[in-house]
ZAMAR-966343 format. One record per atom (N, C-alpha, C): x, y, z; residue number from 1. Coordinates in steps of 0.2 Angstrom, whole numbers. Layout:
// ZAMAR-966343
NODE     x     y     z pos
NODE     X     Y     Z NUM
...
//
This chain:
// ZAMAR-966343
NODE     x     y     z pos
NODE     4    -6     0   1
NODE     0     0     0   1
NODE     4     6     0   1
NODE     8     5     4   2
NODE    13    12     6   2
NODE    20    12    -4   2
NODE    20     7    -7   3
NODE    22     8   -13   3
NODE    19    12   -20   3
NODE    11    10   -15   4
NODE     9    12   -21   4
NODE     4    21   -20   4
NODE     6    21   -13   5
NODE     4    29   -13   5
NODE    10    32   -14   5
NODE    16    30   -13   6
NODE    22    35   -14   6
NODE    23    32   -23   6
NODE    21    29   -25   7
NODE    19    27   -35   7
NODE    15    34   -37   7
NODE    11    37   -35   8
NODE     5    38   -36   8
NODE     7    47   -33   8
NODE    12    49   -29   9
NODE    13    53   -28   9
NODE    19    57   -32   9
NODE    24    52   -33  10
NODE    29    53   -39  10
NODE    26    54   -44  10
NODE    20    51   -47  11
NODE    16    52   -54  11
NODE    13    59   -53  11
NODE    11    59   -47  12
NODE     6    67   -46  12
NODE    14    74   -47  12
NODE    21    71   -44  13
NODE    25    77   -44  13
NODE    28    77   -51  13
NODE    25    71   -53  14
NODE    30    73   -61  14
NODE    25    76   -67  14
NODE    19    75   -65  15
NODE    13    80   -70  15
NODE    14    85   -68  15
NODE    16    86   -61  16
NODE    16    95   -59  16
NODE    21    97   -62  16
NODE    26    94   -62  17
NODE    34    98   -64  17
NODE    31    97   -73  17
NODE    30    93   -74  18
NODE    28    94   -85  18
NODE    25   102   -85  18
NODE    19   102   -81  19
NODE    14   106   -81  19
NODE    17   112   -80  19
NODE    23   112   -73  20
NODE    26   118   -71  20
NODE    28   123   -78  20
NODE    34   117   -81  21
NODE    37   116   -86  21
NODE    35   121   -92  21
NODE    28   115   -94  22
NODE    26   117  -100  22
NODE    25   127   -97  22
NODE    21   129   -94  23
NODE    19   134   -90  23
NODE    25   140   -92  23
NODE    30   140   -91  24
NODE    36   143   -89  24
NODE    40   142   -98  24
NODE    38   138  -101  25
NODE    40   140  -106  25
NODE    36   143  -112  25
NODE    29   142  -110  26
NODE    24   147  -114  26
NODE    28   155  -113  26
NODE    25   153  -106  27
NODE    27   161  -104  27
NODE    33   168  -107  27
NODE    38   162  -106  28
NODE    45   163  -112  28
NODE    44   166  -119  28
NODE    39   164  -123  29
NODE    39   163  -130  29
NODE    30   169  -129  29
NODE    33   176  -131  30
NODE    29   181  -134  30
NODE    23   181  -140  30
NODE    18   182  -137  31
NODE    12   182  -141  31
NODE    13   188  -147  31
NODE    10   187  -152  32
NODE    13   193  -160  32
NODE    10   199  -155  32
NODE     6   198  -151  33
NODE     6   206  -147  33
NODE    10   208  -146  33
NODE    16   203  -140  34
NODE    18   206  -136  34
NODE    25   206  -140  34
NODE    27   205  -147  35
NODE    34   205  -151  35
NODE    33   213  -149  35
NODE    43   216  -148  36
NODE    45   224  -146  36
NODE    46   225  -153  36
NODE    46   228  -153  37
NODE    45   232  -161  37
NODE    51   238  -159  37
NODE    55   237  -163  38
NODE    61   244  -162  38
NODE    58   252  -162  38
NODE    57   256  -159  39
NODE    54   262  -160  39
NODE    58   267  -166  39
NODE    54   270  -171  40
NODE    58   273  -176  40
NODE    61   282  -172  40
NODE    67   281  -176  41
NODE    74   288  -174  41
NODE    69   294  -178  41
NODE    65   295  -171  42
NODE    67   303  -174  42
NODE    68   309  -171  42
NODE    71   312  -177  43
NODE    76   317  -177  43
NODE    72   323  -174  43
NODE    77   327  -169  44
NODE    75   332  -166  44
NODE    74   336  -171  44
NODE    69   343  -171  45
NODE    66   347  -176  45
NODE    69   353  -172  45
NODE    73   357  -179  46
NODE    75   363  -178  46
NODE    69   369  -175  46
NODE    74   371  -170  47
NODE    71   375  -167  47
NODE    69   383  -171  47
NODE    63   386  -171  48
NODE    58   393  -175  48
NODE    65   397  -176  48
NODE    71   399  -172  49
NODE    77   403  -174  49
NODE    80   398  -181  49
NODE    82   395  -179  50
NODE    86   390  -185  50
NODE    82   389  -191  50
NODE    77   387  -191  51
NODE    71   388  -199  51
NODE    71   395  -201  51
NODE    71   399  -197  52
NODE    68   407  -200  52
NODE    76   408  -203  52
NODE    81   407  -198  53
NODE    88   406  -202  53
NODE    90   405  -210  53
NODE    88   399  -210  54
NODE    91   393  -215  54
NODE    83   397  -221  54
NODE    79   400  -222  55
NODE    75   402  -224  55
NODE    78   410  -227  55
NODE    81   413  -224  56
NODE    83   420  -223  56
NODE    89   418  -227  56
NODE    93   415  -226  57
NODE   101   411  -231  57
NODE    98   411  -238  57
NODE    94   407  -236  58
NODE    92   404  -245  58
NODE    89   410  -249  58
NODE    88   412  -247  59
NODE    81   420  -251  59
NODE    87   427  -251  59
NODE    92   427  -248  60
NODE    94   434  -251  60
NODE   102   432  -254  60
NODE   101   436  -259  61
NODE   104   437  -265  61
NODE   112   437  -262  61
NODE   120   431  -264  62
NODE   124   431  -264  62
NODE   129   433  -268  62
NODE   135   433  -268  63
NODE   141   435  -273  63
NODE   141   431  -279  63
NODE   136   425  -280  64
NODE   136   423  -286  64
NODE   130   426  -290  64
NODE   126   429  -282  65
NODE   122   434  -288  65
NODE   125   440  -290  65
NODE   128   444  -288  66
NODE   132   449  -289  66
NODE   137   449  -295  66
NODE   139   444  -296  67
NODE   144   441  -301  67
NODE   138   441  -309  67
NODE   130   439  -306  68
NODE   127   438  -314  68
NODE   124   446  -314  68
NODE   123   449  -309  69
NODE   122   458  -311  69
NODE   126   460  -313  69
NODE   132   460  -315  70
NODE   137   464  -317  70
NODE   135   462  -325  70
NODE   134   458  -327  71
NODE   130   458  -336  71
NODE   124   461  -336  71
NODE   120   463  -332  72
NODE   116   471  -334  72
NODE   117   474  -339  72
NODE   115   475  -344  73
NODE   115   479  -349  73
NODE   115   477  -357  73
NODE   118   478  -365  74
NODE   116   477  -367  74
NODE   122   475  -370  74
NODE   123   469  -375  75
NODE   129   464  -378  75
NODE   127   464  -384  75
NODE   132   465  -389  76
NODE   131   463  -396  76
NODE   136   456  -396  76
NODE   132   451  -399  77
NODE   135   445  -401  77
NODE   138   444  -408  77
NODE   143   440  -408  78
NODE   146   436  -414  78
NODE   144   431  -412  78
NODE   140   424  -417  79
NODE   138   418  -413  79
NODE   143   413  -425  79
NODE   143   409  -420  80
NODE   147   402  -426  80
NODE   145   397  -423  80
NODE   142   394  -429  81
NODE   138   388  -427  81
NODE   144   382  -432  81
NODE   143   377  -429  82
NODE   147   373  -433  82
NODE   140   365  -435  82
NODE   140   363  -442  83
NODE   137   357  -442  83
NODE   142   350  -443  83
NODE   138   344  -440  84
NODE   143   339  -440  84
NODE   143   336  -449  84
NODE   141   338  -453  85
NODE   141   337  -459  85
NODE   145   343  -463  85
NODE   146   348  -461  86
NODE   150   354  -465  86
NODE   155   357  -462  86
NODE   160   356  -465  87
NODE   166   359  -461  87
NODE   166   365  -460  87
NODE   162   371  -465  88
NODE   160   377  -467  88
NODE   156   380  -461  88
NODE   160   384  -455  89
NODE   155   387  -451  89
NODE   149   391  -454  89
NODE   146   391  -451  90
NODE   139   397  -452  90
NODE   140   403  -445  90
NODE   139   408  -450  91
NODE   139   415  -444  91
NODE   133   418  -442  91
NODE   131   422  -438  92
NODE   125   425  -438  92
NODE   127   431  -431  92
NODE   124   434  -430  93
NODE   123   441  -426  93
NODE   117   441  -423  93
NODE   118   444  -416  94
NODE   111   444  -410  94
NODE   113   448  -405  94
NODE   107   452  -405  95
NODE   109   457  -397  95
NODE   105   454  -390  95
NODE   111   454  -384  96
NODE   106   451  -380  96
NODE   106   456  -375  96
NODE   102   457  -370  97
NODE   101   462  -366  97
NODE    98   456  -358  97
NODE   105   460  -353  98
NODE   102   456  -345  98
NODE    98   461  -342  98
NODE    95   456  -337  99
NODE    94   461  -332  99
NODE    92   457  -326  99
NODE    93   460  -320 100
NODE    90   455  -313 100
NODE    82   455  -313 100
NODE    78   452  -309 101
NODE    73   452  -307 101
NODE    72   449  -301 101
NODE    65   451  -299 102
NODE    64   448  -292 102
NODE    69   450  -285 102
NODE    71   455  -285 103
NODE    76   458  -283 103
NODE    80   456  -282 103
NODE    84   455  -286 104
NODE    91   453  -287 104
NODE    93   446  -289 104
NODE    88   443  -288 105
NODE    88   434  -287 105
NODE    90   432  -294 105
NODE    88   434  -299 106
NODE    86   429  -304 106
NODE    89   434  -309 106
NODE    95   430  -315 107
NODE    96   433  -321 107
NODE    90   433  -328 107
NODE    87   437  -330 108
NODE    84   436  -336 108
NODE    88   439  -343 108
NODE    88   435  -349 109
NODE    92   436  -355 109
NODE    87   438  -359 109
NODE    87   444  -364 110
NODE    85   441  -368 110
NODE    88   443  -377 110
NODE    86   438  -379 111
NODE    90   437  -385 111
NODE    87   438  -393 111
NODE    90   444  -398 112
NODE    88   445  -405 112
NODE    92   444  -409 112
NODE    90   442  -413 113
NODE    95   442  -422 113
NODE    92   437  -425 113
NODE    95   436  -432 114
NODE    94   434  -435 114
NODE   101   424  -436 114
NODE    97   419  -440 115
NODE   100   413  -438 115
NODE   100   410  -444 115
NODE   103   406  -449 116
NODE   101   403  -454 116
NODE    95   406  -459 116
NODE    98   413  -458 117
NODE    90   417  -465 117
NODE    84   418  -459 117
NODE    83   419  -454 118
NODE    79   418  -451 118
NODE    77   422  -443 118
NODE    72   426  -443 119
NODE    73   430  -436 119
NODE    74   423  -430 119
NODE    77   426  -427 120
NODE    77   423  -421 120
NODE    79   426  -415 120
NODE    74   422  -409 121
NODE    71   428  -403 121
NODE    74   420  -397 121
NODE    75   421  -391 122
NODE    77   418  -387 122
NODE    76   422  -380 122
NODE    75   417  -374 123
NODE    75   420  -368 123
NODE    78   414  -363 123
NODE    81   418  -360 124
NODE    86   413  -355 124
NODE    85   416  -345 124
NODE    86   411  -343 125
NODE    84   411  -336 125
NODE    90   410  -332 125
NODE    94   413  -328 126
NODE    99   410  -324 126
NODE    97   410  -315 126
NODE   100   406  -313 127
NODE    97   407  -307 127
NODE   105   404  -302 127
NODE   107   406  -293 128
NODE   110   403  -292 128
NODE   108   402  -285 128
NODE   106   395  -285 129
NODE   102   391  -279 129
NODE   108   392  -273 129
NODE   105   396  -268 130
NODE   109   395  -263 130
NODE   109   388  -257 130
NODE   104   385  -258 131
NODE   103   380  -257 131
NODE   109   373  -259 131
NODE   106   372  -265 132
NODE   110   366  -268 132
NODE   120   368  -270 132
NODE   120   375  -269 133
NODE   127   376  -272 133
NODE   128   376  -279 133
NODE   122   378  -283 134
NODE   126   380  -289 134
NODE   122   382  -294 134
NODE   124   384  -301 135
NODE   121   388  -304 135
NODE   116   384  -309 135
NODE   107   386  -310 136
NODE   105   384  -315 136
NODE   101   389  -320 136
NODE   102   386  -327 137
NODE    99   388  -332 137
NODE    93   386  -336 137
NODE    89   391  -337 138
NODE    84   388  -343 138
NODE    85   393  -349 138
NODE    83   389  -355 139
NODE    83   391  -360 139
NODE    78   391  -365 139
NODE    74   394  -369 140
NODE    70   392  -372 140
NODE    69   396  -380 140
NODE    68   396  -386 141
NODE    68   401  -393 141
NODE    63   399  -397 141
NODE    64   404  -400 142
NODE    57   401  -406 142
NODE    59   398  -413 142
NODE    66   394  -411 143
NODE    69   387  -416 143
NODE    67   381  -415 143
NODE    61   380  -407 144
NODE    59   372  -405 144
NODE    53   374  -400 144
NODE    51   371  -399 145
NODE    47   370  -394 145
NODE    49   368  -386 145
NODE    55   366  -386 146
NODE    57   362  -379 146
NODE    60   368  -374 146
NODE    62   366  -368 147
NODE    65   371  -365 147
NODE    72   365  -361 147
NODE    78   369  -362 148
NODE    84   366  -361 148
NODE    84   370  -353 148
NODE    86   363  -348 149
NODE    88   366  -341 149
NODE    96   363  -339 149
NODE    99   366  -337 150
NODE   106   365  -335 150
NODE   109   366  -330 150
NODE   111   362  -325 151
NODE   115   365  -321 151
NODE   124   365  -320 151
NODE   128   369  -315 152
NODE   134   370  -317 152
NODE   137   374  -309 152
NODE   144   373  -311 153
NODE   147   376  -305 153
NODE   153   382  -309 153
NODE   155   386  -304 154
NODE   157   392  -308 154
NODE   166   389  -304 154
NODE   171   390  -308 155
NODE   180   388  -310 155
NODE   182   394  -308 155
NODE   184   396  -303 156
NODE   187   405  -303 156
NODE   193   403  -306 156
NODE   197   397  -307 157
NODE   203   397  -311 157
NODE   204   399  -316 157
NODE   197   396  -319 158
NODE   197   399  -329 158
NODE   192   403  -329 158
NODE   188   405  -324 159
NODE   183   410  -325 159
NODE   178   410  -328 159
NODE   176   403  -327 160
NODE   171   400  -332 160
NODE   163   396  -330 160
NODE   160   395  -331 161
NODE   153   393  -325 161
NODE   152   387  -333 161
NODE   154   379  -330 162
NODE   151   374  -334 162
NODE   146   372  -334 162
NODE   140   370  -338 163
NODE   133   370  -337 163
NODE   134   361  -340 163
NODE   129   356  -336 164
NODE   128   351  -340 164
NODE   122   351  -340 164
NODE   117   348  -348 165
NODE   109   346  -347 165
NODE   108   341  -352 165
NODE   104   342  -352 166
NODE    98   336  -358 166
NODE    93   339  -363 166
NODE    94   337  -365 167
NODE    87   338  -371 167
NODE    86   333  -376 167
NODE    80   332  -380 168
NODE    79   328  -385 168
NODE    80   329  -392 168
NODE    82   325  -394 169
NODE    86   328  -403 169
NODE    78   327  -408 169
NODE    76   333  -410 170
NODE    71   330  -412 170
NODE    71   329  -420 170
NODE    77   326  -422 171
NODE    79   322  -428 171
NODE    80   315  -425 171
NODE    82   313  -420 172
NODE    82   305  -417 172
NODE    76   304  -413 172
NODE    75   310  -410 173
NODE    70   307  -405 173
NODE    72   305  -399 173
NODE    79   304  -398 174
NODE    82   300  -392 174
NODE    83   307  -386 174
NODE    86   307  -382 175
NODE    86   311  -377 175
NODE    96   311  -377 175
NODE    97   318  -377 176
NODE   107   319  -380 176
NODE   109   323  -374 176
NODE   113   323  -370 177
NODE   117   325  -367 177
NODE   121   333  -372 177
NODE   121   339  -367 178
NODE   124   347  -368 178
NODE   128   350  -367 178
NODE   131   352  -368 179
NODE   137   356  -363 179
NODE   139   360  -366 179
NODE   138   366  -360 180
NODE   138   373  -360 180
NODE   143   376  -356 180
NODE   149   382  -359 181
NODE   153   384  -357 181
NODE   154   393  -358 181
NODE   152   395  -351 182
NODE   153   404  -352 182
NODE   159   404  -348 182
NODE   163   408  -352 183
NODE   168   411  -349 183
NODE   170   417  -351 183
NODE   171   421  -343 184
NODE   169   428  -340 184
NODE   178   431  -343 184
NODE   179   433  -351 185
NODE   186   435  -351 185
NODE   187   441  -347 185
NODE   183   445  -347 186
NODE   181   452  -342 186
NODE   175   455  -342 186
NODE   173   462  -337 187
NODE   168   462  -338 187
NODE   165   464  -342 187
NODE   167   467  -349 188
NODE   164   469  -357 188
NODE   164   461  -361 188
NODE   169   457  -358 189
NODE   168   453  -364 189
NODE   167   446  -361 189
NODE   165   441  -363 190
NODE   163   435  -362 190
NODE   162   431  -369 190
NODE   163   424  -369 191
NODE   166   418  -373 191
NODE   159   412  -370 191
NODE   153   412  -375 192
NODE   151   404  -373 192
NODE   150   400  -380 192
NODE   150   393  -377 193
NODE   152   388  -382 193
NODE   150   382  -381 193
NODE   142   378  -385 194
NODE   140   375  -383 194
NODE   146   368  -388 194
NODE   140   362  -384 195
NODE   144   355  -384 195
NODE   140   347  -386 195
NODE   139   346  -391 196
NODE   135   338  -389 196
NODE   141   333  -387 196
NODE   137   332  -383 197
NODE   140   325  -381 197
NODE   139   319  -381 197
NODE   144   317  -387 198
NODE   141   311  -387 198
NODE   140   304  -382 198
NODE   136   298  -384 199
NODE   136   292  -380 199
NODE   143   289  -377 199
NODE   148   290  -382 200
NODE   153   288  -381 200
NODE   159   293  -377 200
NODE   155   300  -374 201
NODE   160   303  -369 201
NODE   162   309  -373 201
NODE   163   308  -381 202
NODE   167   313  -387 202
NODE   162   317  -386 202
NODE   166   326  -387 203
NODE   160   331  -388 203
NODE   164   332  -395 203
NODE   156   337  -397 204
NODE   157   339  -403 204
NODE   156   348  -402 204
NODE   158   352  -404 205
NODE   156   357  -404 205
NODE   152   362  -410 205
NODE   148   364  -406 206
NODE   142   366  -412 206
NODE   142   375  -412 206
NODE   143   377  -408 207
NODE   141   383  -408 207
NODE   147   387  -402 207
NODE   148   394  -403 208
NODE   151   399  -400 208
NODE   149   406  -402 208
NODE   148   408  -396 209
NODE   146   415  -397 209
NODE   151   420  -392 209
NODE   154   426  -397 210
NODE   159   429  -392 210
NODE   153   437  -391 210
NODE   154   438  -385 211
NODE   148   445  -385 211
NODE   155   451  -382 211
NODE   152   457  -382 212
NODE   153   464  -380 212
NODE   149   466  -376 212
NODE   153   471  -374 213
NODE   145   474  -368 213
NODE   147   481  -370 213
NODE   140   483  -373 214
NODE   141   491  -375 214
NODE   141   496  -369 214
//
């Protein structure tokens, strides 16, 4: 009798221990509620001084604006075109005339003469993002419908501001790489000279225009 109550008791402490067991290992193993989820980093937000700051930066006019006021006024161009079929440059003549706008922010071009037998009118946009660090261009004429955008950093070594952009060739159809080169010889006179570039890296030059400032 006494074997078979301490039988019976063993059996009763060995389902408690499974039970305890199982019990203690549930507990261990998180319900999809209770998975921790990493909390997302976020970034302290600039304090009303610091935003009114960085807004105040950006909005008024810098020494690379100062540098496109100084073309204020009125330029007569000499402009040579070159084709990649003609060894024989073509020439033609255009007056441009700058001015600032928006008070002081933004250069406005604008461009007259004649092209290939043909009047020809242009308007050009410069601007320099004090933001991004650098200069952009729009360009736009009554030879296409599209509008060429460019951007560019200014070489105080050679005194030059390189523009690179895109446009669509609308003899291919495809979209071609541009490149644009003004160089500031002084303040009367100025040197630009565009560029296809080709696929393979090779530029071709197409065009050059040397201006005066009356």
């Amino acid at each position: 009798m006494k074997k078979i109550i301490l039988s019976i008791l063993a059996l009763t402490l060995s389902i408690s221990s499974c039970k305890k067991l199982e019990v203690e290992e549930t507990e261990t193993v998180p319900t999809p509620d209770e998975v921790v989820v990493d909390e997302a980093i976020v970034e302290t937000p600039l304090d009303s001084a610091a935003i009114a700051k960085a807004w105040t930066d950006y909005a008024t006019p810098s020494k690379a604006h100062e540098m496109l006021a100084k073309d204020t006024g009125t330029w007569d161009a000499e402009m040579t075109f070159w084709m990649p079929d003609s060894p024989e440059p073509q020439k033609a003549k255009s007056v441009a005339t700058y001015k600032m706008i928006l008070e002081g922010k933004y250069q406005e071009g604008t461009f007259k003469g004649e092209m290939f037998g043909m009047s020809f009118e242009g308007r050009g946009l410069t601007a320099y993002d004090n933001a991004s660090k650098e200069f952009i261009t729009i360009w736009i004429d009554n030879m296409g419908t599209g509008m060429l955008v460019s951007r560019g950093q200014y070489d105080e070594a050679s005194k030059s501001i390189t523009f690179s952009g895109n446009m669509v060739d609308p003899v291919t159809g495809k979209e071609k790489k541009v490149k644009e080169v003004i160089t500031y010889i002084d303040d009367k006179n100025q040197k630009m000279e565009m560029f296809e570039v080709n696929s393979d890296g090779t530029e071709f030059k197409n065009m050059e225009i040397l201006s005066k400032k009356r």
